[in-house]
Biopython code that builds the backbone (N, CA, C, O; Angstrom):
import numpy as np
from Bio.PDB.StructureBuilder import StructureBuilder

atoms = [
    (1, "UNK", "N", (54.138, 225.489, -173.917)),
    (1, "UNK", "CA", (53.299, 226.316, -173.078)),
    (1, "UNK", "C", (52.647, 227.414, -173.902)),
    (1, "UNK", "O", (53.193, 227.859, -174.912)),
    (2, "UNK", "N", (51.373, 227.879, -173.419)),
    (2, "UNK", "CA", (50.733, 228.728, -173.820)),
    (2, "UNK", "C", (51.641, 230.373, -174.148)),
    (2, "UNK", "O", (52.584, 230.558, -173.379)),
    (3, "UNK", "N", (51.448, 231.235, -174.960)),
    (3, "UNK", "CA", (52.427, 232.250, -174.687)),
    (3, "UNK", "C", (51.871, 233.384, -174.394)),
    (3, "UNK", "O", (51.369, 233.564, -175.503)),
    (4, "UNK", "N", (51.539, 234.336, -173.770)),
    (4, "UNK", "CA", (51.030, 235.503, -173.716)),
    (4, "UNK", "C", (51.788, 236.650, -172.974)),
    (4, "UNK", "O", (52.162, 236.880, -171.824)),
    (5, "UNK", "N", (51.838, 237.390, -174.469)),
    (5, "UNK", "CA", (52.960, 238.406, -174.454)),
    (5, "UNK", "C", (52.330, 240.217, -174.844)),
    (5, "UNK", "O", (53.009, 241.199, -175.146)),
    (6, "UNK", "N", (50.725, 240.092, -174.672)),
    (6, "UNK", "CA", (50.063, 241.274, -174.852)),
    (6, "UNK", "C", (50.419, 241.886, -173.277)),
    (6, "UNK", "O", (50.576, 241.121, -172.325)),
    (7, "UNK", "N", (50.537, 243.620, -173.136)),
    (7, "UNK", "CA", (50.266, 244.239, -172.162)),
    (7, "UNK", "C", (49.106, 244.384, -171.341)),
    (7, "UNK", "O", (48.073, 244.136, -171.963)),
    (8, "UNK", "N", (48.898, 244.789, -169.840)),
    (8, "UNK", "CA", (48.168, 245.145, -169.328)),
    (8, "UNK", "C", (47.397, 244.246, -168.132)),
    (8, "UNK", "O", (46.975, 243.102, -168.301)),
    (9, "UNK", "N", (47.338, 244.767, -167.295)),
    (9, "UNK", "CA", (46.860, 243.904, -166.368)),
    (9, "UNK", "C", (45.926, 242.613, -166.555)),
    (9, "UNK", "O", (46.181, 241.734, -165.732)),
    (10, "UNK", "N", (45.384, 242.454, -167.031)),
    (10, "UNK", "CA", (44.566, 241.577, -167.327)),
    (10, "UNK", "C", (44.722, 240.028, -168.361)),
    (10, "UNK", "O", (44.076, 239.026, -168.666)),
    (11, "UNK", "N", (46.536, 240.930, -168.688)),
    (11, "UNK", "CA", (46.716, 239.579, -169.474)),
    (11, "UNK", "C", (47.874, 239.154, -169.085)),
    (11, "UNK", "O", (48.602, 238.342, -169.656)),
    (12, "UNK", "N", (48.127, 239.984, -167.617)),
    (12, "UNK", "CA", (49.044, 239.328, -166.899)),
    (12, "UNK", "C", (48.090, 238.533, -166.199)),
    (12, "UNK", "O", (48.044, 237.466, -166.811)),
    (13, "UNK", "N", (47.547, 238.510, -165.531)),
    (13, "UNK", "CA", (46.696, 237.618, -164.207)),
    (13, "UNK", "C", (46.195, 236.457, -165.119)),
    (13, "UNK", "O", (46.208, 235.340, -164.601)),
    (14, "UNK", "N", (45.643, 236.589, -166.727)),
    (14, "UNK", "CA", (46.026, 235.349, -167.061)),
    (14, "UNK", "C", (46.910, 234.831, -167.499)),
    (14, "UNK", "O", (46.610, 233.685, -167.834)),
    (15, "UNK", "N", (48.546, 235.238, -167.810)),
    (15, "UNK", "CA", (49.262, 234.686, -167.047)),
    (15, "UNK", "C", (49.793, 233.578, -166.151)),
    (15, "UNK", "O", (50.260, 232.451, -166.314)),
    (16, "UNK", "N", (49.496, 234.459, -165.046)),
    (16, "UNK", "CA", (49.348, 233.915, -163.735)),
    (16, "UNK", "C", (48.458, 232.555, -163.620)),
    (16, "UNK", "O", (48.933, 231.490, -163.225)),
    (17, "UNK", "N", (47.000, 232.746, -164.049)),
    (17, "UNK", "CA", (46.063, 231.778, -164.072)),
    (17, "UNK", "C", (46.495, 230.575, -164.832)),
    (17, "UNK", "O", (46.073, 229.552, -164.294)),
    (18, "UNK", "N", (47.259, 230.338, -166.001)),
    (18, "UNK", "CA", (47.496, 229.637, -166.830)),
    (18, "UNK", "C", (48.518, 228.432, -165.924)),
    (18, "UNK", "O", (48.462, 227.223, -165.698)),
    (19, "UNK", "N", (49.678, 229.866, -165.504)),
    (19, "UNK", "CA", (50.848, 228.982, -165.180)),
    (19, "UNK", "C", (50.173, 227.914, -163.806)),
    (19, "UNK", "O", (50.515, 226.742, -163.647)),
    (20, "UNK", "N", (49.426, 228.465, -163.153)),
    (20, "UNK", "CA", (49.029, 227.508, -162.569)),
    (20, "UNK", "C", (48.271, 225.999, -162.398)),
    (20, "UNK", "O", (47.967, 225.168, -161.543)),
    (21, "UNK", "N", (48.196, 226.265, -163.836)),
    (21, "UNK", "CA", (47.740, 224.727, -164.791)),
    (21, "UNK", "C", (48.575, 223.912, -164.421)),
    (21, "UNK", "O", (48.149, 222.825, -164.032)),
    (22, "UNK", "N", (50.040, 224.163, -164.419)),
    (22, "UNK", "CA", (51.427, 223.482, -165.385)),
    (22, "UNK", "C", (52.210, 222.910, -164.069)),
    (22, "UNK", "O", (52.073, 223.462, -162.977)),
    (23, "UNK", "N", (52.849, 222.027, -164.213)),
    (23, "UNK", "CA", (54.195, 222.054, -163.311)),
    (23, "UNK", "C", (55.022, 221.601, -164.153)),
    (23, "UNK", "O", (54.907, 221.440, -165.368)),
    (24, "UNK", "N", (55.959, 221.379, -163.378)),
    (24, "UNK", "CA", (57.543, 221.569, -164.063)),
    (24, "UNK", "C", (57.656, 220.192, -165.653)),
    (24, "UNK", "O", (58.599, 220.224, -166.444)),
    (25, "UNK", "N", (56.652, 219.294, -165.745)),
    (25, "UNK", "CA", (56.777, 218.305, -166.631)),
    (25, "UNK", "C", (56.750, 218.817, -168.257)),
    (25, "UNK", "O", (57.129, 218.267, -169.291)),
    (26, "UNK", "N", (56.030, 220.324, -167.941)),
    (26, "UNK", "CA", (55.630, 220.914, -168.981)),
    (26, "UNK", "C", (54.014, 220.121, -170.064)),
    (26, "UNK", "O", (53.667, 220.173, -171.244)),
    (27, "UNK", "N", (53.617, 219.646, -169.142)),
    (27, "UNK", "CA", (52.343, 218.848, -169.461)),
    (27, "UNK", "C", (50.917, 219.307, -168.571)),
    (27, "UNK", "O", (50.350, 218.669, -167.685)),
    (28, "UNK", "N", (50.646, 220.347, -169.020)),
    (28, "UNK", "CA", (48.980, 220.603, -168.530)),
    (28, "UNK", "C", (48.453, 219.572, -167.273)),
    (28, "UNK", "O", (48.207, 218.400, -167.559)),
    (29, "UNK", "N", (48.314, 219.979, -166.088)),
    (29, "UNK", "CA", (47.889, 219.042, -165.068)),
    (29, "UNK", "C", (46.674, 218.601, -165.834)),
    (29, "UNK", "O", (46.811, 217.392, -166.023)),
    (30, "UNK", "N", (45.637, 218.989, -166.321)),
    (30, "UNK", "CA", (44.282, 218.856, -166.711)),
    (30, "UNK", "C", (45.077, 217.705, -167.900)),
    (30, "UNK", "O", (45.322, 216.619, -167.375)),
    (31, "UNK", "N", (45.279, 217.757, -168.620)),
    (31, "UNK", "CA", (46.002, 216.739, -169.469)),
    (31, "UNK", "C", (46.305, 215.745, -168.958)),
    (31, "UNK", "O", (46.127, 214.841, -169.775)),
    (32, "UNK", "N", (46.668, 215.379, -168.061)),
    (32, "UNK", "CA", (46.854, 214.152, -167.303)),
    (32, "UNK", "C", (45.675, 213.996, -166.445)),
    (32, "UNK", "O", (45.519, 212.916, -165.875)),
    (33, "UNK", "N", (45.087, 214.650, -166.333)),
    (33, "UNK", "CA", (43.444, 214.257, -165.202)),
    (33, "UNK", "C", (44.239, 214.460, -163.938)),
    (33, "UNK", "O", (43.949, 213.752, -162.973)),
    (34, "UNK", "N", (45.147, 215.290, -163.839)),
    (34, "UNK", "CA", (45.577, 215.240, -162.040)),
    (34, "UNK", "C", (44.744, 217.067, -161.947)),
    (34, "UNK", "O", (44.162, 217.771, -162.772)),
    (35, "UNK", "N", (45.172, 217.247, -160.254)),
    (35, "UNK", "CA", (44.988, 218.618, -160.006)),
    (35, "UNK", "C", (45.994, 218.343, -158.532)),
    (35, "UNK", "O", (46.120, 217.438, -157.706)),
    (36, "UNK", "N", (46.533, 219.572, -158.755)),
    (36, "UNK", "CA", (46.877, 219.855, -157.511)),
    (36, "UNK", "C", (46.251, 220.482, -155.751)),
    (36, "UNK", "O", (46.284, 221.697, -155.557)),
    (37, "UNK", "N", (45.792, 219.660, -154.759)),
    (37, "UNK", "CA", (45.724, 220.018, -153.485)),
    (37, "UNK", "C", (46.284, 220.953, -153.324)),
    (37, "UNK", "O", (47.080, 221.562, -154.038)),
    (38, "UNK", "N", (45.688, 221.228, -151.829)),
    (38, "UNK", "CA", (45.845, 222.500, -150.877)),
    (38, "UNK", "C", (47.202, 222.439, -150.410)),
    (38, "UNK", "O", (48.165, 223.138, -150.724)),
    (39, "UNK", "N", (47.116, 221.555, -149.669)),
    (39, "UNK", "CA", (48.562, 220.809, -149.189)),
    (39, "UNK", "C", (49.643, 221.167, -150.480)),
    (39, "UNK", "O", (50.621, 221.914, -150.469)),
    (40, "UNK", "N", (49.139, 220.427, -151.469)),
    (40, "UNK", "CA", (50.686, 220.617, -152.215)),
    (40, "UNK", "C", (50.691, 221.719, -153.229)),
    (40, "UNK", "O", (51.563, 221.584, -154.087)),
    (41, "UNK", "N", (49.948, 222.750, -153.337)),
    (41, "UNK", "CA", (50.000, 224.083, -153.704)),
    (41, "UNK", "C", (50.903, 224.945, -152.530)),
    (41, "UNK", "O", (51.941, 225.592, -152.671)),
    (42, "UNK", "N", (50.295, 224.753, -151.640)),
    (42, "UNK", "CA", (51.035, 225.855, -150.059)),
    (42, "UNK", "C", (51.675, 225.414, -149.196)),
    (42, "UNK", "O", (52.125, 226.096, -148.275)),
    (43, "UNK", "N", (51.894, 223.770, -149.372)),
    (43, "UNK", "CA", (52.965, 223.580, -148.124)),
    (43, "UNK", "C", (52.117, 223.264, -146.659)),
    (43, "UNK", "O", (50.908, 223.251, -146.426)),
    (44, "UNK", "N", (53.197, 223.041, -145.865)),
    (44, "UNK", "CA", (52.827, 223.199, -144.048)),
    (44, "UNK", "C", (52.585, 224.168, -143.876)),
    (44, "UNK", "O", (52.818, 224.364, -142.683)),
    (45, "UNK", "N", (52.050, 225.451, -144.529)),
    (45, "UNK", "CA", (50.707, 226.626, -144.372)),
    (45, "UNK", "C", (49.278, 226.289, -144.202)),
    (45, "UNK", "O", (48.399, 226.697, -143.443)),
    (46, "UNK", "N", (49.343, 225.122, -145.467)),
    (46, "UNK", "CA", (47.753, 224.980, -145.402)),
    (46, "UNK", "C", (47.125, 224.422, -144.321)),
    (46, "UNK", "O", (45.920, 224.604, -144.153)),
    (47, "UNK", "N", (47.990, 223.562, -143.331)),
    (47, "UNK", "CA", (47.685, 223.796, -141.844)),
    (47, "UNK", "C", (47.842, 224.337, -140.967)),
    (47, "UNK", "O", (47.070, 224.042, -140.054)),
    (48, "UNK", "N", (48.988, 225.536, -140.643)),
    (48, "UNK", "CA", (49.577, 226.161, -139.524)),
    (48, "UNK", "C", (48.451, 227.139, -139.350)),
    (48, "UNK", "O", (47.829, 227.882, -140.110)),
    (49, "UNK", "N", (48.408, 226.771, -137.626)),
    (49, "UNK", "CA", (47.568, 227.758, -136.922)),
    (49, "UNK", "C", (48.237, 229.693, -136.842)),
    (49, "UNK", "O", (47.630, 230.743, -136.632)),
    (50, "UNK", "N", (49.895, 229.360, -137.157)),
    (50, "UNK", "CA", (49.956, 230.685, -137.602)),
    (50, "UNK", "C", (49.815, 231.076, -139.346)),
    (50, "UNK", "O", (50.605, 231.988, -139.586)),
    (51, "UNK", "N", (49.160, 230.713, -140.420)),
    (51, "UNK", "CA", (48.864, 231.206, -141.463)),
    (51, "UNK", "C", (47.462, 231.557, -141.203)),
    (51, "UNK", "O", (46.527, 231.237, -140.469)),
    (52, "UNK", "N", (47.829, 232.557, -142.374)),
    (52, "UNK", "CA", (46.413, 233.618, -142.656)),
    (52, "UNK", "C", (45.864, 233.922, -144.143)),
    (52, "UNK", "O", (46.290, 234.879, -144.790)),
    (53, "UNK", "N", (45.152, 233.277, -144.501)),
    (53, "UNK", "CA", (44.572, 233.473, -146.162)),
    (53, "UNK", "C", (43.946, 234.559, -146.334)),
    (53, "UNK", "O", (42.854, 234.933, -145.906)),
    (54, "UNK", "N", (45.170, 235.349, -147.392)),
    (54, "UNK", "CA", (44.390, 236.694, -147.523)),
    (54, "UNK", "C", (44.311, 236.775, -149.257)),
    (54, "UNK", "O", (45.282, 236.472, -149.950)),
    (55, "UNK", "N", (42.667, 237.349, -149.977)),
    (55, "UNK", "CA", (42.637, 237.551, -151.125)),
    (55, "UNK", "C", (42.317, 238.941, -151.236)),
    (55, "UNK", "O", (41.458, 239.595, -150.644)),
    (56, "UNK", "N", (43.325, 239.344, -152.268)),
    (56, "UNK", "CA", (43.521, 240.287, -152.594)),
    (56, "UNK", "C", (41.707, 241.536, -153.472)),
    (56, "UNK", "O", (40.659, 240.899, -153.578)),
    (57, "UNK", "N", (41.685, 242.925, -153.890)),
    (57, "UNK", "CA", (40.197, 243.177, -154.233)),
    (57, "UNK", "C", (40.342, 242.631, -155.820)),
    (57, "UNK", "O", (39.341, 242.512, -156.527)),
    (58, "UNK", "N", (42.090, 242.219, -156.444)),
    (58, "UNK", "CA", (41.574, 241.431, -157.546)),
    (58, "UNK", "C", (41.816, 240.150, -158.050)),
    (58, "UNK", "O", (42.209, 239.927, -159.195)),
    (59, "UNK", "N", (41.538, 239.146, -157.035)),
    (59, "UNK", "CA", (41.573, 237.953, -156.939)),
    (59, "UNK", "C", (42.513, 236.953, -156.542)),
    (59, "UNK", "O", (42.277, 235.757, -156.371)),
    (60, "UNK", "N", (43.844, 237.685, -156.384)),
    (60, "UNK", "CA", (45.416, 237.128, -155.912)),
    (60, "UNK", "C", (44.962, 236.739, -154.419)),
    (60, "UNK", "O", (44.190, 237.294, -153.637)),
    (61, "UNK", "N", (45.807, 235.468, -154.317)),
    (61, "UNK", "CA", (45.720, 234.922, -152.877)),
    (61, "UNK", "C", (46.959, 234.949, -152.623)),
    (61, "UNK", "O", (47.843, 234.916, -153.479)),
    (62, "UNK", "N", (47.174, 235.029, -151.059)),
    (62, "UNK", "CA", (48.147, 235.254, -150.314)),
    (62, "UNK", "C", (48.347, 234.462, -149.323)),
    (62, "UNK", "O", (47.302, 233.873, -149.048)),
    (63, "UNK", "N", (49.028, 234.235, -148.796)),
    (63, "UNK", "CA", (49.291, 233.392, -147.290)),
    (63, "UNK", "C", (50.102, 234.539, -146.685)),
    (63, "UNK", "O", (50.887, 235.257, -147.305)),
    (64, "UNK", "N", (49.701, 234.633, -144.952)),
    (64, "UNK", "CA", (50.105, 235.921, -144.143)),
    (64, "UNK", "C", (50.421, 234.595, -143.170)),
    (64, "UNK", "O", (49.769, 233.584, -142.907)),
    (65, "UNK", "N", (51.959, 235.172, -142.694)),
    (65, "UNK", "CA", (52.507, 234.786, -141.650)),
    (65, "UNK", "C", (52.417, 235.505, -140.656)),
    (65, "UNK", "O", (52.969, 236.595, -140.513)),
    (66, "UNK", "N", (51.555, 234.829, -139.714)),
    (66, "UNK", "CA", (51.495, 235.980, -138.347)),
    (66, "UNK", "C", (52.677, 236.078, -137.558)),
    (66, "UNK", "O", (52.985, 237.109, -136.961)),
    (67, "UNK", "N", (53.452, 234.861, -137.540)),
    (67, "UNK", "CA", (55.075, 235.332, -137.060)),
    (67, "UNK", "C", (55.664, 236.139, -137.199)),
    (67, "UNK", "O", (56.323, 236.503, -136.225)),
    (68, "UNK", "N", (55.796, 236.974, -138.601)),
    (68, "UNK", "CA", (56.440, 237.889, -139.112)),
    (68, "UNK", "C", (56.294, 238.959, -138.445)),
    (68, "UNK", "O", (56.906, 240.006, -138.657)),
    (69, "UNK", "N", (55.335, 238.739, -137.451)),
    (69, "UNK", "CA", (54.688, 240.534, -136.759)),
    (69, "UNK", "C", (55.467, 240.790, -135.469)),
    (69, "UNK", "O", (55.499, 241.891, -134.918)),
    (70, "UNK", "N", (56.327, 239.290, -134.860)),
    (70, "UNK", "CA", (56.952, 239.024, -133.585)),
    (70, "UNK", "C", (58.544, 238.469, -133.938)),
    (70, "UNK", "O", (59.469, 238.508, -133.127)),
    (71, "UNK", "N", (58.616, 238.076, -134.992)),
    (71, "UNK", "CA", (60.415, 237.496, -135.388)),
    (71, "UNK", "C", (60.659, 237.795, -136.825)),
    (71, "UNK", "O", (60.130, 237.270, -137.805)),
    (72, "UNK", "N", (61.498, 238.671, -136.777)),
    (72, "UNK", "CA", (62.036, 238.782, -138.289)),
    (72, "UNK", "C", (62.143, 238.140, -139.262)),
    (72, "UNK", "O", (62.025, 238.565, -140.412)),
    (73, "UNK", "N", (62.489, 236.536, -138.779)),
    (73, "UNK", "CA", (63.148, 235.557, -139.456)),
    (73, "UNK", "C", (62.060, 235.087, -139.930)),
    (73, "UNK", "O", (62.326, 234.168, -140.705)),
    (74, "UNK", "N", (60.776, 235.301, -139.824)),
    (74, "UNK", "CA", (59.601, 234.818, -140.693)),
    (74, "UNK", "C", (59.194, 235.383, -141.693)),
    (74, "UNK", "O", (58.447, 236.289, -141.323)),
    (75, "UNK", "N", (59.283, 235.348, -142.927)),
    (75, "UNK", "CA", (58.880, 236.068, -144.104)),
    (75, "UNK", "C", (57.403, 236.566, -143.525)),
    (75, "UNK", "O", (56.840, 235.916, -142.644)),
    (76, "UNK", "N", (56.867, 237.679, -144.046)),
    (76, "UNK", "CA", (55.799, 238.362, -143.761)),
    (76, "UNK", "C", (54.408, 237.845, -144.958)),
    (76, "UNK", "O", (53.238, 238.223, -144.904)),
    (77, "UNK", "N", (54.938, 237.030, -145.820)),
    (77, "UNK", "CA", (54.386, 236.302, -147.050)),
    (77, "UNK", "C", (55.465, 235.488, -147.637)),
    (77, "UNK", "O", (56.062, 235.881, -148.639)),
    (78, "UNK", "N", (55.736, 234.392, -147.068)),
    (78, "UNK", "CA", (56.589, 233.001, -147.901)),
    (78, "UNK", "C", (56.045, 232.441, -148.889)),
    (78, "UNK", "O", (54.867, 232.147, -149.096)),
    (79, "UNK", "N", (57.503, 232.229, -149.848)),
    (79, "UNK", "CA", (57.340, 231.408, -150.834)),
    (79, "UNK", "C", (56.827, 230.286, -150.926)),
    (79, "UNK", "O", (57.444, 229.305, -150.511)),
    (80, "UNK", "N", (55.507, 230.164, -151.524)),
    (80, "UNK", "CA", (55.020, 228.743, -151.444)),
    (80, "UNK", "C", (55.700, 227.645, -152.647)),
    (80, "UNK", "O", (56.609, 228.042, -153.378)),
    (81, "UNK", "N", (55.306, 226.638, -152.723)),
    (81, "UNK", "CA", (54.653, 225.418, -151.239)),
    (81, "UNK", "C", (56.235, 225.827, -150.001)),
    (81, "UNK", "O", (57.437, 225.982, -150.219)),
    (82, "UNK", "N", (55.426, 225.862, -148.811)),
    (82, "UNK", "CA", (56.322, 225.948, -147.816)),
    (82, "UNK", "C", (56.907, 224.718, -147.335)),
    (82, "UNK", "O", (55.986, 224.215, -146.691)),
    (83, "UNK", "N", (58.164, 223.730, -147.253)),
    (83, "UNK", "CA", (58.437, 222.532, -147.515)),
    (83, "UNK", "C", (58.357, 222.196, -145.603)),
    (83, "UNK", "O", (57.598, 221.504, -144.924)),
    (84, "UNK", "N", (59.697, 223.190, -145.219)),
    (84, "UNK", "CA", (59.846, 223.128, -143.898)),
    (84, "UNK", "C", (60.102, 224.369, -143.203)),
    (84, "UNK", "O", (60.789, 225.132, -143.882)),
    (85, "UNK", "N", (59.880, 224.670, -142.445)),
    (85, "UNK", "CA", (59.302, 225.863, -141.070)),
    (85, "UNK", "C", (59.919, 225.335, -139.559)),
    (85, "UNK", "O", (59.835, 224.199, -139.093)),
    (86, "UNK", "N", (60.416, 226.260, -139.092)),
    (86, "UNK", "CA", (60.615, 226.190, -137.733)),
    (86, "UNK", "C", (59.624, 226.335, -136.943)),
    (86, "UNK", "O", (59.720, 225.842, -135.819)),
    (87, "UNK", "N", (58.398, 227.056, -137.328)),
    (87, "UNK", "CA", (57.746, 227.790, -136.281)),
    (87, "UNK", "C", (56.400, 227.479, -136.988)),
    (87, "UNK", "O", (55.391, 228.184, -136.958)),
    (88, "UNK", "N", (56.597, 226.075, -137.750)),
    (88, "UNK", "CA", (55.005, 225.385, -138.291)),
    (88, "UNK", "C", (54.455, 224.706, -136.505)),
    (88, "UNK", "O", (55.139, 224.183, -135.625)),
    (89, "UNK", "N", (53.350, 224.941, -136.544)),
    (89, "UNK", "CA", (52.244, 224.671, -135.762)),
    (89, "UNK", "C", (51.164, 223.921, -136.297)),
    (89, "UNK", "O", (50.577, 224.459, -137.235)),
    (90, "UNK", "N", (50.740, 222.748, -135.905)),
    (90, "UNK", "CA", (49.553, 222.082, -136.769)),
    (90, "UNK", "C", (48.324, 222.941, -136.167)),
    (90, "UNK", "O", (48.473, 223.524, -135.093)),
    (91, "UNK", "N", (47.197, 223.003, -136.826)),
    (91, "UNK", "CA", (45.956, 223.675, -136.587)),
    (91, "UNK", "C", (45.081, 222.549, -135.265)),
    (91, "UNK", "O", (44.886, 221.354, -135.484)),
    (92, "UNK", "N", (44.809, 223.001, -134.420)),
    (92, "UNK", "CA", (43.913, 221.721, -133.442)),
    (92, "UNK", "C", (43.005, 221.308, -133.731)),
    (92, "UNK", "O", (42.462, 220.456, -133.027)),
]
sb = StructureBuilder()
sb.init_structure("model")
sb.init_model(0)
sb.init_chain("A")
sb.init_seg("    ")
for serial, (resi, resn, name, xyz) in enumerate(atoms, 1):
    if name == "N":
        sb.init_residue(resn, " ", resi, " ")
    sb.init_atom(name, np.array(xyz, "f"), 0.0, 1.0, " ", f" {name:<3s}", serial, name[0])
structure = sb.get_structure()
């Protein structure tokens, strides 16, 4: 893997940007000609009529659980990909 070990915001978010190349094979998705979907980046979010896509003013995306505002037991921002949910709803 790529290494980046300079300070400062900006070379964290790429970082961030990089690791999202990779999954666990340790082989560059782009290296294999795959990419990863919506679906299998976020889980049963990327359809639930209770998620909410929120981007941040410097480019971070989020998923907002509107449950979280009515039951505790819903993370207020879950760990994605979300596998299984009690309180998944398909979108109509």
């Amino acid at each position: 893997m790529r290494r980046l070990l300079t300070t400062g915001t900006s070379s964290k978010r790429a970082f961030r940007q990089s690791c999202a190349d990779w999954d666990f094979t340790g082989i560059p998705l782009a290296e294999r000609g795959e990419s990863r979907t919506e679906k299998e980046r976020v889980g049963l979010c990327a359809d639930c009529q209770h998620a909410q896509k929120i981007e941040s003013a410097r480019g971070s995306k989020f998923v907002l659980c509107e449950l979280s505002a009515t039951n505790p037991a819903f993370p207020k921002y879950p760990r994605l990909p979300v596998l299984k949910c009690s309180g998944y709803a398909a979108k109509p």
